[in-house]
C-alpha positions, 0 to 999 in steps of 0.5 A: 562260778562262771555260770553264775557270773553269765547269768547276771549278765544276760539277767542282772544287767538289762534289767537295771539298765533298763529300770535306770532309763525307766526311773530317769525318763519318769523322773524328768515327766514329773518335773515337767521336761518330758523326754528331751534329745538327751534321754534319747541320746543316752537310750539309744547309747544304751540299747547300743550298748545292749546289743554289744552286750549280747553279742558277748554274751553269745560269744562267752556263751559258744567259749563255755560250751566249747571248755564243756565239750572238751571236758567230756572228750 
C-alpha cells in the first residue's frame, strides 16, 4: 500500500504538475498573451514546490527502507 502510494508521488505528481503548467502556458500563447510575470511566477512556485517534494520523497523513501531492514532483523 505504501509503495503504491510513493509511487504516485514521485510518479503521478510531476507529471500532472507538469502538464498543467504546459496546458496553461499553451493556452495563454493561443490567445495571444504569451508567457507573462505570472506564469513564471507560478512556474517557479511550482518547481519550488517540486523540489520540496522530492526532498520528501527521499525521506519517505530512507523511512521505508528502515521499517523493511527492521522487519528482517
Amino acid at each position: 500500500m505504501h509503495e503504491a502510494l510513493i509511487v504516485f508521488i514521485v510518479i503521478g505528481l510531476p507529471i500532472l504538475c507538469v502538464t498543467l503548467i504546459v496546458v496553461t502556458v499553451s493556452k495563454g500563447k493561443k490567445h495571444g498573451k504569451g508567457s507573462t510575470a505570472d506564469d513564471q511566477q507560478l512556474i517557479e512556485e511550482v518547481y519550488h514546490g517540486l523540489k520540496d517534494l522530492r526532498r520528501r520523497i527521499e525521506n519517505l523513501e530512507t523511512i521505508v527502507d528502515e521499517q523493511d531492514n527492521r522487519r528482517r532483523q
